[in-house]
Backbone as CSV, one residue per row, in Angstrom:
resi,resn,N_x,N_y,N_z,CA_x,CA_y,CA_z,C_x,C_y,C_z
1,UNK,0.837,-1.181,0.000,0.000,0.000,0.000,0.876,1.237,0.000
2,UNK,0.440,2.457,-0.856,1.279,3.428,-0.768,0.904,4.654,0.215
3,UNK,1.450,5.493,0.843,0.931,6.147,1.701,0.669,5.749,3.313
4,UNK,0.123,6.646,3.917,-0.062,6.171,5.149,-0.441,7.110,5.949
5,UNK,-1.854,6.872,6.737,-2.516,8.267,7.830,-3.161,7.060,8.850
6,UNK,-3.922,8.277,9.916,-4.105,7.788,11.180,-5.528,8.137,11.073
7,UNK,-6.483,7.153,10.855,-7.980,7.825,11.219,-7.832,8.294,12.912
8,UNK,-8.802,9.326,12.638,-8.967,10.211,13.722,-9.244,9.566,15.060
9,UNK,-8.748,9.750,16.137,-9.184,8.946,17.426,-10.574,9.297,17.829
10,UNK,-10.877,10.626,17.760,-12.218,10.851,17.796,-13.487,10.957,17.280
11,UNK,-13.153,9.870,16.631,-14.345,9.492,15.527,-14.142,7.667,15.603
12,UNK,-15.292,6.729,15.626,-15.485,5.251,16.013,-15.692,5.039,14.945
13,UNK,-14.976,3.969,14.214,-15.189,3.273,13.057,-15.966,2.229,13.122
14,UNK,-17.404,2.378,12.541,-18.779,0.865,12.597,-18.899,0.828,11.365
15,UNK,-18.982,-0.525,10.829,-19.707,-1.059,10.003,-20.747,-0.196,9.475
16,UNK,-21.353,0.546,10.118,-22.574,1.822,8.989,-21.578,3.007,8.091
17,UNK,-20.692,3.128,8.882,-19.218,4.083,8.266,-18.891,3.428,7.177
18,UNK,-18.315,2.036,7.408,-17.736,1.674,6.166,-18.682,1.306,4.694
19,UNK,-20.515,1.213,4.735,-20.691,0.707,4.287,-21.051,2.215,3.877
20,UNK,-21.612,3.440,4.314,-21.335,4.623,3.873,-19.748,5.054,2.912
21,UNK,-19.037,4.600,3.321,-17.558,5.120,2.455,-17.849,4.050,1.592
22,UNK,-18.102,3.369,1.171,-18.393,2.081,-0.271,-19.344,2.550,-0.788
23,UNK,-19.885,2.909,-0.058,-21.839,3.813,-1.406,-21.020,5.130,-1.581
24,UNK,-19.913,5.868,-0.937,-19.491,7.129,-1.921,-18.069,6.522,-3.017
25,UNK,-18.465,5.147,-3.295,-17.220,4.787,-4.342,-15.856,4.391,-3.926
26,UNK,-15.466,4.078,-2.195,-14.344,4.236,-1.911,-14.431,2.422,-1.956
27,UNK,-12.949,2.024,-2.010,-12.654,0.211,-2.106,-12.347,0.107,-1.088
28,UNK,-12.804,-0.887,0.249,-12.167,-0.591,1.571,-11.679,-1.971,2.066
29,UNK,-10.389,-2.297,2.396,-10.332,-4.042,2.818,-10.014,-3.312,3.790
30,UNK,-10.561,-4.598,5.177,-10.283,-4.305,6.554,-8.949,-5.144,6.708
31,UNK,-8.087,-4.887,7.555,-7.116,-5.467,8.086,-6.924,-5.442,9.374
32,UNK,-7.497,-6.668,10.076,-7.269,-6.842,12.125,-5.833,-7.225,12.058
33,UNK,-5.193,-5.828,12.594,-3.388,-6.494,12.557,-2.987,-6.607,14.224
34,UNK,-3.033,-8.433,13.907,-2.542,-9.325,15.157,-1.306,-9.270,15.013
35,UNK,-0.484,-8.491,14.858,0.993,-9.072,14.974,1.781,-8.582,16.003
36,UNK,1.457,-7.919,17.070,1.836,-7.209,18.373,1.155,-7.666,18.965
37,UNK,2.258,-8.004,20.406,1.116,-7.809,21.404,1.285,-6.175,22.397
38,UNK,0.190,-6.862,23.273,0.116,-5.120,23.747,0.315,-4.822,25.160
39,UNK,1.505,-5.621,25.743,2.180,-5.628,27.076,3.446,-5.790,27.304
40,UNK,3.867,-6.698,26.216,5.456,-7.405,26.141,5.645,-6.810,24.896
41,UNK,7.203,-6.709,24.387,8.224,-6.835,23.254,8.162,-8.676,22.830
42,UNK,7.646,-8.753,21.903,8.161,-9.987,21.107,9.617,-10.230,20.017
43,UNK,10.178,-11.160,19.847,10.834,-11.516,19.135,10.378,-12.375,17.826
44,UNK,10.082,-11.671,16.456,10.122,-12.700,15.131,11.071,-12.886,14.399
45,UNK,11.574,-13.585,13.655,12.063,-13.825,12.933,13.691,-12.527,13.379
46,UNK,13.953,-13.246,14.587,15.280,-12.441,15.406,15.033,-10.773,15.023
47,UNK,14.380,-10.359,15.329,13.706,-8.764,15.036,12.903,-8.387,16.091
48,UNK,12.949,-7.411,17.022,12.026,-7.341,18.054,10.576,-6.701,17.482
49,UNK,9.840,-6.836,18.273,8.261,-6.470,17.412,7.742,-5.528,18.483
50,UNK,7.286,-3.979,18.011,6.747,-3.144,18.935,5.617,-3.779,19.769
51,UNK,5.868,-3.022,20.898,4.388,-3.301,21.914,3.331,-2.456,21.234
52,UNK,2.126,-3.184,20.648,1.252,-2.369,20.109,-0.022,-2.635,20.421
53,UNK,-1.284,-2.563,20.656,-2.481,-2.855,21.116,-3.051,-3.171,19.655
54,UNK,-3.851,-3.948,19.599,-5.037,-4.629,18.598,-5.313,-3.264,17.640
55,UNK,-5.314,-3.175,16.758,-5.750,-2.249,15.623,-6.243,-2.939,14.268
56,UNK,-6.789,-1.693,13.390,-7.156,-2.288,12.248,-6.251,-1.234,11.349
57,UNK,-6.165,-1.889,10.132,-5.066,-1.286,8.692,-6.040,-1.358,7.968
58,UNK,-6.621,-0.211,7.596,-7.601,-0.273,5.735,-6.592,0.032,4.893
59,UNK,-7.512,-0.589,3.478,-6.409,-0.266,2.338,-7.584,0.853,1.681
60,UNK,-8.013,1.705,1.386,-8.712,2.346,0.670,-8.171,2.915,-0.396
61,UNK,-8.731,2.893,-1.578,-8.902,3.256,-3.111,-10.302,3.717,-3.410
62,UNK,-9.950,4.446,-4.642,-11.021,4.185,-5.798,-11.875,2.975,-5.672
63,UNK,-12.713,2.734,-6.075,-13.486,1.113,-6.389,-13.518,1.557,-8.124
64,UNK,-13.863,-0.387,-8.650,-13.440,-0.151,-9.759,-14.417,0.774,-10.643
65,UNK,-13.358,1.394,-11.581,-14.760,1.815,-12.371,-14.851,3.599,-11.794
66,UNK,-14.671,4.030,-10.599,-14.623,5.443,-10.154,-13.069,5.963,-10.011
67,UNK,-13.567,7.558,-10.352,-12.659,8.044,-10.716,-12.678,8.577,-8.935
68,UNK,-10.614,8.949,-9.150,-10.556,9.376,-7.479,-11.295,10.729,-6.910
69,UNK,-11.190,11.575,-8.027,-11.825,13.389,-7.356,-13.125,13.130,-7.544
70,UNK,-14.353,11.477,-8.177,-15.264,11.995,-7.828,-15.528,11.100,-6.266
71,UNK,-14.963,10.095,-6.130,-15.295,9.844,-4.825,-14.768,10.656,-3.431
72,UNK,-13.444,11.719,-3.833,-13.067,12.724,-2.633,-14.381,13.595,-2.791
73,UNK,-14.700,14.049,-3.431,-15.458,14.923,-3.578,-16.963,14.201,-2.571
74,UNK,-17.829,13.415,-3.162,-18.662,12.338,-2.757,-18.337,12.062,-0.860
75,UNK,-17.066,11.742,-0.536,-17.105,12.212,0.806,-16.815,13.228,1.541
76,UNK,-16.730,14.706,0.743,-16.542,15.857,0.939,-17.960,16.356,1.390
77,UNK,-18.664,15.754,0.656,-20.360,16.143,1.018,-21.020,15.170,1.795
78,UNK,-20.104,14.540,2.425,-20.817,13.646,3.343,-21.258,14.581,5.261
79,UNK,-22.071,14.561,5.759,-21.746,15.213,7.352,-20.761,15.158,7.974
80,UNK,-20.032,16.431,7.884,-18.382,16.939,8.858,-18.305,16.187,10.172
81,UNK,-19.212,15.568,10.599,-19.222,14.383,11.954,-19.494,13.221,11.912
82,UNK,-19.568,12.922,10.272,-19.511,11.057,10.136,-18.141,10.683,9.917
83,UNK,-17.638,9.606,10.001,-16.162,8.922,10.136,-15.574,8.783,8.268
84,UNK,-17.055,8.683,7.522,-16.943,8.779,6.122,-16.402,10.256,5.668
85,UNK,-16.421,11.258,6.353,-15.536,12.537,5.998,-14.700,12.861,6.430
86,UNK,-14.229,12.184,7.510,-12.804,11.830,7.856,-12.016,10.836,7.384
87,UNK,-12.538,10.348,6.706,-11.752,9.277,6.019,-11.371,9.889,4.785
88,UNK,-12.106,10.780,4.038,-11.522,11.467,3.229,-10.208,12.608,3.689
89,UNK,-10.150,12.923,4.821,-9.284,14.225,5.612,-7.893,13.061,5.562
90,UNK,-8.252,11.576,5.860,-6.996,10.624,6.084,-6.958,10.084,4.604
91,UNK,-6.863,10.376,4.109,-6.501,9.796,2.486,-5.735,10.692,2.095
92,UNK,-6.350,12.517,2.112,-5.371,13.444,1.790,-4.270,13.827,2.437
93,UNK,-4.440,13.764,3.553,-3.151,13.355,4.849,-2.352,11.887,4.068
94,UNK,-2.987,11.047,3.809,-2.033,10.125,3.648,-1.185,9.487,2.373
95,UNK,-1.999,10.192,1.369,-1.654,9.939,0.144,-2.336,10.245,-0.983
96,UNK,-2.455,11.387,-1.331,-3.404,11.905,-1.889,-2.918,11.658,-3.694
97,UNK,-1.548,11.493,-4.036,-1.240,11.312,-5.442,-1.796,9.813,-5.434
98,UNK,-0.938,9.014,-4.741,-1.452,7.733,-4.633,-2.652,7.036,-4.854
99,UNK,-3.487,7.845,-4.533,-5.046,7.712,-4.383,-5.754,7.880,-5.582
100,UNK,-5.073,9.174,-6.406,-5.711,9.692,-7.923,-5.259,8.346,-8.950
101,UNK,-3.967,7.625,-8.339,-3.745,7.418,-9.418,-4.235,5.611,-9.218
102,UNK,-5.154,5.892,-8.133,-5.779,4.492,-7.781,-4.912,3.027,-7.314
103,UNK,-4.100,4.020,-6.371,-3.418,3.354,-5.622,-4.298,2.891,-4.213
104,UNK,-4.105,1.816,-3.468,-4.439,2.584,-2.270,-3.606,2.581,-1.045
105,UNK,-4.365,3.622,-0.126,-3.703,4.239,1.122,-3.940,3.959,2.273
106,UNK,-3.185,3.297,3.128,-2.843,2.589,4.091,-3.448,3.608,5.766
107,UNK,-4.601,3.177,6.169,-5.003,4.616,7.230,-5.077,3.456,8.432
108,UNK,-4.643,3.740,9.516,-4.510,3.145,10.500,-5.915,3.467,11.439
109,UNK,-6.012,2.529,12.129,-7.662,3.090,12.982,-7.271,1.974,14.411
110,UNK,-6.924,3.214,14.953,-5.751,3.012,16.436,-7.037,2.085,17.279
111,UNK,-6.400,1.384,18.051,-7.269,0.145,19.021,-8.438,1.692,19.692
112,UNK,-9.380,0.985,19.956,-10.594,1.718,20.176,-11.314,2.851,19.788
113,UNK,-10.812,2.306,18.208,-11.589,3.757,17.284,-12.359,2.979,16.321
114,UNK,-12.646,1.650,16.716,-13.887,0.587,15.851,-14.308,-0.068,17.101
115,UNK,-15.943,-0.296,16.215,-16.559,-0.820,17.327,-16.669,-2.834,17.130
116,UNK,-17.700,-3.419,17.898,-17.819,-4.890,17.594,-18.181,-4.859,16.182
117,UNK,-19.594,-4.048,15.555,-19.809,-4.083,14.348,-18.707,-4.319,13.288
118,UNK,-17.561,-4.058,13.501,-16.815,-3.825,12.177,-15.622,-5.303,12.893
119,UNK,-15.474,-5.936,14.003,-14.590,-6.933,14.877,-15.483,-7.393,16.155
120,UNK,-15.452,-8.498,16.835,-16.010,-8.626,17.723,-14.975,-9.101,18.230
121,UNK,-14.459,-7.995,19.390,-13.049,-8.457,20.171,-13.639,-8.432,21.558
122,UNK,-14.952,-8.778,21.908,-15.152,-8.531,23.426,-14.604,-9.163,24.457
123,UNK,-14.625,-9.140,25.583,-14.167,-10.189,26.389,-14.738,-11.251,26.642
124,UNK,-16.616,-10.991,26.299,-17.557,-12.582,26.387,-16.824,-13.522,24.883
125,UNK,-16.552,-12.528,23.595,-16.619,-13.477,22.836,-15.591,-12.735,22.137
126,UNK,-15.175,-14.177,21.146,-13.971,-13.605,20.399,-14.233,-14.728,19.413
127,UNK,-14.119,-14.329,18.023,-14.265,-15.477,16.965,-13.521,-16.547,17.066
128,UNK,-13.736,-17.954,16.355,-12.911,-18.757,17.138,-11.618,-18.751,16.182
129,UNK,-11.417,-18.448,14.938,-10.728,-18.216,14.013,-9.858,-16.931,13.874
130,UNK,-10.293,-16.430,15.405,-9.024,-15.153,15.718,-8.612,-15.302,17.097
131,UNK,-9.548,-16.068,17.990,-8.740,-16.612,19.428,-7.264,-16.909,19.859
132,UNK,-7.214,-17.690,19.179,-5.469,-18.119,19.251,-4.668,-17.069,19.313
133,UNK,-4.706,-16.121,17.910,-3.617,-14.977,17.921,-4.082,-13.669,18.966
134,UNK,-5.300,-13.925,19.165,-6.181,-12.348,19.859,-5.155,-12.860,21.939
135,UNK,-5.231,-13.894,22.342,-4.949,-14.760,23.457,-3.415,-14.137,23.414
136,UNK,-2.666,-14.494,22.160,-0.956,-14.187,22.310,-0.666,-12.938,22.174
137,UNK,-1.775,-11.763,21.481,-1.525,-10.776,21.333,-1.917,-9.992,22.955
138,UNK,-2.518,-10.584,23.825,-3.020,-10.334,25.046,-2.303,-10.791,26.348
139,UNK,-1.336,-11.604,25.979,-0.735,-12.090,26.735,0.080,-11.350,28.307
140,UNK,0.045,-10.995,29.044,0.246,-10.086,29.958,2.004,-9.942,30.285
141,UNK,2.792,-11.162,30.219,3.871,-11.258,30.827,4.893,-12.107,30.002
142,UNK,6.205,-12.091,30.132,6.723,-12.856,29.338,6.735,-14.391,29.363
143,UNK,6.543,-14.567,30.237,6.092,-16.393,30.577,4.829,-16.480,30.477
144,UNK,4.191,-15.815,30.669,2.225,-16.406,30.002,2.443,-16.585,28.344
145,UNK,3.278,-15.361,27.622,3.376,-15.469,26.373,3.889,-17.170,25.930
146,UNK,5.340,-17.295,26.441,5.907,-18.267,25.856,5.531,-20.126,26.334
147,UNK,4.580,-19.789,27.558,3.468,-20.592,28.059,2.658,-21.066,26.900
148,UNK,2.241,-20.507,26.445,0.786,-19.955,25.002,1.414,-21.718,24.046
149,UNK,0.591,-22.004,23.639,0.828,-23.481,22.173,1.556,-22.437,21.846
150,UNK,2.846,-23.365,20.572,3.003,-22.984,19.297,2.143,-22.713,18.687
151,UNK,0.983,-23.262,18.337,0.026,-22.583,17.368,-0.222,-20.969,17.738
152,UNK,-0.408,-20.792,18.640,-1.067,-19.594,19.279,-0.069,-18.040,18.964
153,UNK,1.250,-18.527,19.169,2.141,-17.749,18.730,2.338,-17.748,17.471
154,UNK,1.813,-19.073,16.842,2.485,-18.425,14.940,1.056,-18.060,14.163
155,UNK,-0.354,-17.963,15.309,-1.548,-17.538,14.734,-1.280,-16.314,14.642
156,UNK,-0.317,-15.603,15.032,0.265,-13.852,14.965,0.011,-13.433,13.898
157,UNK,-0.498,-12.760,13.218,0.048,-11.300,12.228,-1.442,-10.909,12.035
158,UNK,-1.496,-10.712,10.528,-2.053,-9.831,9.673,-3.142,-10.515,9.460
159,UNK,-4.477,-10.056,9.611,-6.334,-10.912,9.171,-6.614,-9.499,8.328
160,UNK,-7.104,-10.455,7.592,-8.252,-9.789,6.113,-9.471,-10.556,6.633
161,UNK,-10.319,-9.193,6.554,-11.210,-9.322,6.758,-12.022,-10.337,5.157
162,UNK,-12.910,-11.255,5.589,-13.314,-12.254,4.029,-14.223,-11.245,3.149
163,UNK,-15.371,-10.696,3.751,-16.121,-9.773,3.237,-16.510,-8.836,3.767
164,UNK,-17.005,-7.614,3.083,-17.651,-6.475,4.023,-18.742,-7.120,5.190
165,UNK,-18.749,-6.767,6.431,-19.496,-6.866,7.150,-19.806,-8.215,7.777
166,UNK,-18.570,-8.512,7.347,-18.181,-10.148,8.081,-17.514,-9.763,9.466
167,UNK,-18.086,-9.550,10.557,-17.396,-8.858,12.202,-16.517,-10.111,12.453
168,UNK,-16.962,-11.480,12.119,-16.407,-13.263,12.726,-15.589,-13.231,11.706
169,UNK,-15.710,-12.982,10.342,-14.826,-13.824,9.039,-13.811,-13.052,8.792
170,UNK,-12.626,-13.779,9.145,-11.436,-13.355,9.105,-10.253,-13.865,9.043
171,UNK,-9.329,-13.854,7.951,-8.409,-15.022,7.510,-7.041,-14.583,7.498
172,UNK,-5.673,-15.330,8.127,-4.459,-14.718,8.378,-3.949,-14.576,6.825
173,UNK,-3.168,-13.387,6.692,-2.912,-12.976,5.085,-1.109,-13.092,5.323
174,UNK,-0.682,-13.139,6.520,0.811,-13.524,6.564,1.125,-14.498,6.603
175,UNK,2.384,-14.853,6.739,3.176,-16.557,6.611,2.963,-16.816,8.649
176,UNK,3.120,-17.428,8.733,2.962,-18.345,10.171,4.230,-18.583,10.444
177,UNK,4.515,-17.530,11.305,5.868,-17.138,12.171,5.941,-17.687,13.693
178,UNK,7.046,-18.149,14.459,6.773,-18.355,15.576,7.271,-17.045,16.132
179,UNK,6.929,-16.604,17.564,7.322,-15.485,17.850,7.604,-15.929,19.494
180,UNK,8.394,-15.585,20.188,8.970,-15.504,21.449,9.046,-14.568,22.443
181,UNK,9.018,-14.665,23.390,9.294,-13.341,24.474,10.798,-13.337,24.867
């Protein structure tokens, strides 16, 4: 992805947002990036890995077929207090050539700026197809971590979301790394 911005902390990213930024023409893949955890320093592939809390990575573009100034525009006229006109403010922050030329731009949406609608990371429930890595990414201490299965540690990285508005469906898009404390 080329580019790179921070959706706004004060604005909650739901599932009605994203399905609003797709009806103004924008292409949006979700990305739940498990590859930190968010207490300890890990070790992958002999590289230490920031302490980072649960977040999501969109890739946003054009969708096919639209041109980029009419979908900036399209969320230019969206309400100055929906997350869909801030998402346009983080595209031009983040890559605005990139974007014309239907690239897309990499906007980060920091841990607690989406709700269950768009992930269901609660503490009653957690999909069972993101448990493993959600457990190692949660891990409190360096011996609970390295406690954890092998599986659990190489369930680490990067989920694509399968389809819009899939909160459960979610599939690892990296290689299966073991990772250590």
């Amino acid at each position: 992805m080329a580019g790179s911005a921070v959706f706004p902390a004060f604005r909650v990213l739901t599932e009605a947002a994203l399905t609003q930024m797709r009806g103004a023409g924008l292409e949006v893949d979700v990305y739940l990036d498990l590859s930190h955890n968010e207490n300890i320093q890990v070790i992958c592939d002999g590289r230490a890995v920031i302490v980072k809390k649960i977040h999501l990575d969109l890739a946003v573009k054009p969708a096919a077929g639209k041109r980029a100034e009419e979908v900036l525009t399209r969320l230019k006229n969206l309400p100055t207090t929906s997350p869909a006109f801030e998402m346009r403010t983080a595209i031009m922050t983040g890559g605005p050539a990139e974007f014309a030329r239907g690239e897309a731009v990499a906007v980060e949406v920091p841990a607690g700026g989406f709700d269950q609608t768009v992930v269901m990371l609660n503490a009653a429930f957690v999909p069972d197809d993101l448990k493993a890595a959600v457990a190692a990414c949660r891990a409190k201490t360096r011996d609970a971590f390295n406690a954890l299965p092998l599986e659990s540690r190489q369930a680490m990285g990067m989920y694509r979301q399968k389809r819009a508005g899939a909160n459960q469906g979610f599939e690892l898009t990296s290689p299966r790394k073991e990772r250590r404390a």
